[in-house]
N, C-alpha and C positions, 0 to 999 in steps of 0.2 A: 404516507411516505413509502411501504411495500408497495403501493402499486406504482409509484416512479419508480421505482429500483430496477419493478420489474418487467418493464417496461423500455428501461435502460437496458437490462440482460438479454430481452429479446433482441433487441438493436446491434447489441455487441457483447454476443454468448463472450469470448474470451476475456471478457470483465469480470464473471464470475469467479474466475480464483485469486483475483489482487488481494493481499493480502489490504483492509481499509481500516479498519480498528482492532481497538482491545476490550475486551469484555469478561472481566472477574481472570484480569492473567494472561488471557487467553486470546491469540488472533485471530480475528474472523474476515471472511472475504465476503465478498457483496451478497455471494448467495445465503453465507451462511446468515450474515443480519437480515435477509429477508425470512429467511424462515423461522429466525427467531422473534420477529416484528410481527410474525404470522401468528405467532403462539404469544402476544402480546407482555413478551421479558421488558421489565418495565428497564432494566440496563441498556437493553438494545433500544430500545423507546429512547432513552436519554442519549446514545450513543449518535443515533440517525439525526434526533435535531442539532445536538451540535454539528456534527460535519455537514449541515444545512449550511453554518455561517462560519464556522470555528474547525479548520482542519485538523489534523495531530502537529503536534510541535514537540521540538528538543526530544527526551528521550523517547519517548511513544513516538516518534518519527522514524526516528534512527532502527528503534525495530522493528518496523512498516518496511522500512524501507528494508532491511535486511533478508527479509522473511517475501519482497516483491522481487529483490534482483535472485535470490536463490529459488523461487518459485516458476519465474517467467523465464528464465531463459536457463537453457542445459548446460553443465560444468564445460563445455569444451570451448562455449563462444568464447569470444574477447570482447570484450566494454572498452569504446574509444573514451577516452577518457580529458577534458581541458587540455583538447585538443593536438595532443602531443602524447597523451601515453596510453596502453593498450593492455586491460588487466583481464583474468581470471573472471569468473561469479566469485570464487573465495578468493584470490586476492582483494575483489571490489569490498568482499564483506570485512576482511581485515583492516580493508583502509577506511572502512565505516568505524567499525569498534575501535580504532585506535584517533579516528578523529580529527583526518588531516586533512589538510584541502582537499586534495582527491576525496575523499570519503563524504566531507561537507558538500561538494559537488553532486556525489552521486544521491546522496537524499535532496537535495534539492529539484536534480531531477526526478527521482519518485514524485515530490510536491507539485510540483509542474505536472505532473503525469495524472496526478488525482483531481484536481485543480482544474483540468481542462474537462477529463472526461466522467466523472462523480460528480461534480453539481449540475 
């Protein structure tokens, strides 16, 4: 599995900081599971085969996604947003944690976004 990853990372350096799982709490980005897959963390071991078949869902999503819109893009863009409205990175994240369409949207598209370019 490290050596698809990184393999993927060569293909597309700016994959390396998505944020892709959680590990004892903690989010980690493709690089960081590959260097923990390297040092064979049997968490990270279990982490890479699931998102082999079984993405993140509900709240491990929600904070993927949180920790991807505030990581990828700088406070001052705007996020078009179901087509009609135009928010913040922190207003995106608020409309995340508070759970509304819009916010369901935006992790959605995180999933879409991991979905294509992670497996």
């Amino acid at each position: 599995m490290v050596v698809k990853i990184r393999e993927l990372l060569r293909e597309r350096p700016s994959l390396a900081y998505v944020p892709i799982a959680e590990i004892r709490g903690r989010v980690v980005t493709l690089e960081d599971l590959a260097r923990l897959l390297e040092l064979r963390d049997p968490e990270a071991e279990r982490v890479a085969r699931r998102l082999g078949i079984d993405p993140p869902q509900g709240e491990e999503a929600r904070r993927l996604a949180i920790e991807f819109w505030r990581r990828t893009l700088p406070p001052n863009v705007k996020i078009h947003v179901l087509g009609c409205k135009s928010l913040t990175v922190e207003e995106a994240i608020k409309e995340i944690e508070r759970g509304t369409e819009v916010g369901e949207e935006l992790v959605r598209a995180y999933e879409r976004f991991v979905r294509r370019y992670i497996k």
